[in-house]
N, C-alpha and C positions, 0 to 999 in steps of 0.2 A: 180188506179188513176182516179180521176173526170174527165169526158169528155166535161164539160158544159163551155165554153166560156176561155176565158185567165186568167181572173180573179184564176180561179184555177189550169190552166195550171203551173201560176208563183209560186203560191201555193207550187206546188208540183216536184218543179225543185229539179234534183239533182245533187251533186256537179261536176261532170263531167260536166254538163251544165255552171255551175257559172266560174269553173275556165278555159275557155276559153273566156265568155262574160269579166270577170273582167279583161284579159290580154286585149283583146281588149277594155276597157275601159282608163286601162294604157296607152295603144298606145293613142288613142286619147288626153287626156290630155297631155302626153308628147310633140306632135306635138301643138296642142292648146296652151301651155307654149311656145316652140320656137315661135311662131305666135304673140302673143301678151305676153311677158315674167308678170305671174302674182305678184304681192307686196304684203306683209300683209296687207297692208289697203284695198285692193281689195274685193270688196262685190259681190257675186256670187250666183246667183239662182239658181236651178238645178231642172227643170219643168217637172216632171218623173223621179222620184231618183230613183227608184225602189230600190234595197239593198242597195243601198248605194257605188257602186262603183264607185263616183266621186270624193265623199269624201273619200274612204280609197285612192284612187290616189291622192289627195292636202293633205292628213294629216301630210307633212313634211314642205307644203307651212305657215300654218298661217292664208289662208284667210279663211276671215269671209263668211261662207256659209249658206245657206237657203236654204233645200229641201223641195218636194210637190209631192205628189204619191196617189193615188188611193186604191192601197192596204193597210187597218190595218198593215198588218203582218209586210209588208216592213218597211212601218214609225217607228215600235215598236224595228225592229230590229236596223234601222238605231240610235234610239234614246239610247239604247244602246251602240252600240259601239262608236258613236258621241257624246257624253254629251255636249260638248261645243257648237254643232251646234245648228240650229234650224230645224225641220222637222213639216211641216203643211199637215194633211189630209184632202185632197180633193178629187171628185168627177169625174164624165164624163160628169157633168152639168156644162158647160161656165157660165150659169146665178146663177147657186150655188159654183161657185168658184170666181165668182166676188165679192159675199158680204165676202166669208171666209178669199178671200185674203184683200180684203177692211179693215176688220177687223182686221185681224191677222199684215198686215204689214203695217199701218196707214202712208199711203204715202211713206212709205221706196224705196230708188230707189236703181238699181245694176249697178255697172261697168260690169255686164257681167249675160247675162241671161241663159240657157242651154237648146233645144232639145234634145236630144240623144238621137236617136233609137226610137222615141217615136210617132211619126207621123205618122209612118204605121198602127199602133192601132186605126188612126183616123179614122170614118166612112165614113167623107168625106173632100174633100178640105176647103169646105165651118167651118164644125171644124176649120180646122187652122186658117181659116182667123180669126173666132172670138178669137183663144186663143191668137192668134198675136194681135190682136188688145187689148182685153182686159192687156196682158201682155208688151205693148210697152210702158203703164203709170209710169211701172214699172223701168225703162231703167233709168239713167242718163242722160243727155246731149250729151254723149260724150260715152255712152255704148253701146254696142252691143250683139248682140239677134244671141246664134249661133244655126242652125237648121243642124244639122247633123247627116249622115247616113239615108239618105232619099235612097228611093225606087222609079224608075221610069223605064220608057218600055226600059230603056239601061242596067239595074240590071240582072246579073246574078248570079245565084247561085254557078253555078260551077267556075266561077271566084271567087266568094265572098270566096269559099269552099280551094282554091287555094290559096288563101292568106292567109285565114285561118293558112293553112296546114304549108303553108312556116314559117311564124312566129311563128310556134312552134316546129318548127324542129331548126331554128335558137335561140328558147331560151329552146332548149331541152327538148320542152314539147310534145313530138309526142302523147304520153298516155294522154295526156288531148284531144287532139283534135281526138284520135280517141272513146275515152268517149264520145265525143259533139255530133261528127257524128251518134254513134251507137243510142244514145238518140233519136237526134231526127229523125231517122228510127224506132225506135220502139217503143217510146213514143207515146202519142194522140197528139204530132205536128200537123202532115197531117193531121187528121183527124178536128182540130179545123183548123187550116188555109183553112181548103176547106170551111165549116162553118163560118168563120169569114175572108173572103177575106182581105188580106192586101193590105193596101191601095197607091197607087202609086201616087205621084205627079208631075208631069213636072217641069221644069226649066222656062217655061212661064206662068204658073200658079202660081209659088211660087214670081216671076218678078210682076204680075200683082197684088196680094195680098202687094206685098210691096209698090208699087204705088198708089195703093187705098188709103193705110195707110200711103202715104207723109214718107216712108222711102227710104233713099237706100238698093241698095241689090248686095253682090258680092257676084261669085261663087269663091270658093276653094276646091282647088282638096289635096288630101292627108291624110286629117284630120283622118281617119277611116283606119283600115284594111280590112275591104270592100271594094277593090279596084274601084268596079264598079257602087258604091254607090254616091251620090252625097251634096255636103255641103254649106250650104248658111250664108252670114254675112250681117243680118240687122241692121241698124244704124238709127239716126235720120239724116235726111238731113238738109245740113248747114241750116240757117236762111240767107235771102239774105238783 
């Protein structure tokens, strides 16, 4: 296996890996669907698709979706099994994803943007701000920007790990999740995560980022099977 950066970590995931992130991908939409119940007219971004597990969890919804991933592989796969959606390759460059997305979705706005899990990858805070900021143009009126399963100094693993566990005892997938665990013990996990520290953001950092940007911001709890994990809903603030 590659040991150079995440880029090849994702690479080279195997499916013990996939089929406990995609269960936990499930959860999340499910919950996200109760929260805000989504419509076929509903236009949804998905800003770190990575395989595509957003879309195979709405492929019985109808909405119209737009993923954006960093890896070839991912986009290629996702374009595959999504024909109908649309998937744009982009970069870890803010200023080279602002002419791609400029380009690609000429003013298109979303009922609904998507983080997932994707934020820890960022280098720094200061990253989010700008993808927040360059991404809020993208928003509706009346859309909202959800930034979930965020990492911060309340995050545990073995909570995280425990929840994990419990939801797949209760959808009788014990063998997946102890596939996930053995992986990432004996996979170059550790080894890139010491190397690539993931990134943690506060609840008053992600608060003052949205205030900069004239959004609101609430926290919601539940969104994730990461219990310990934390989930934010940015909006635009009324117009007075």
């Amino acid at each position: 296996m590659s040991t150079t950066g995440w880029g090849n970590f994702w690479k080279d995931q195997r499916q013990s890996f996939y089929a406990v992130m995609k269960m936990a991908t499930g959860y999340f939409v499910s919950k996200f669907d109760k929260l805000y119940p989504l419509q076929p007219t509903d236009e949804l971004f998905d800003y770190g698709c990575g395989p595509g597990f957003v879309a195979d969890s709405l492929a019985g919804k109808n909405v119209q979706l737009t993923g954006a991933d960093i890896n070839d592989f991912f986009i290629s796969a996702c374009r595959k099994k999504h024909p109908t959606a649309r998937f744009l390759l982009i970069t870890t460059d803010v200023a080279a994803n602002k002419k791609i997305l400029a380009e690609a979705l000429n003013r298109k706005q979303f009922d609904y943007i998507l983080l997932l899990s994707i934020i820890q990858y960022f280098k720094s805070a200061n990253d989010l701000d700008e993808v927040i900021d360059m991404l809020r143009s993208y928003l509706k009126p009346t859309g909202k920007l959800i930034i979930a399963d965020v990492l911060d100094d309340n995050t545990s693993s073995m909570k995280d790990a425990y929840s994990l566990l419990m939801h797949c005892i209760k959808k009788g997938r014990i063998g997946a999740f102890v596939g996930f665990i053995s992986y990432l013990l004996f996979s170059d996990y550790r080894k890139i995560s010491k190397e690539n520290k993931l990134l943690l953001v506060s609840e008053p950092t992600i608060r003052a980022i949205a205030t900069r940007l004239q959004l609101q911001c609430e926290k919601v709890n539940g969104l994730t099977l990461q219990k310990s994990r934390s989930n934010y809903i940015l909006s635009h603030a009324p117009v007075k």
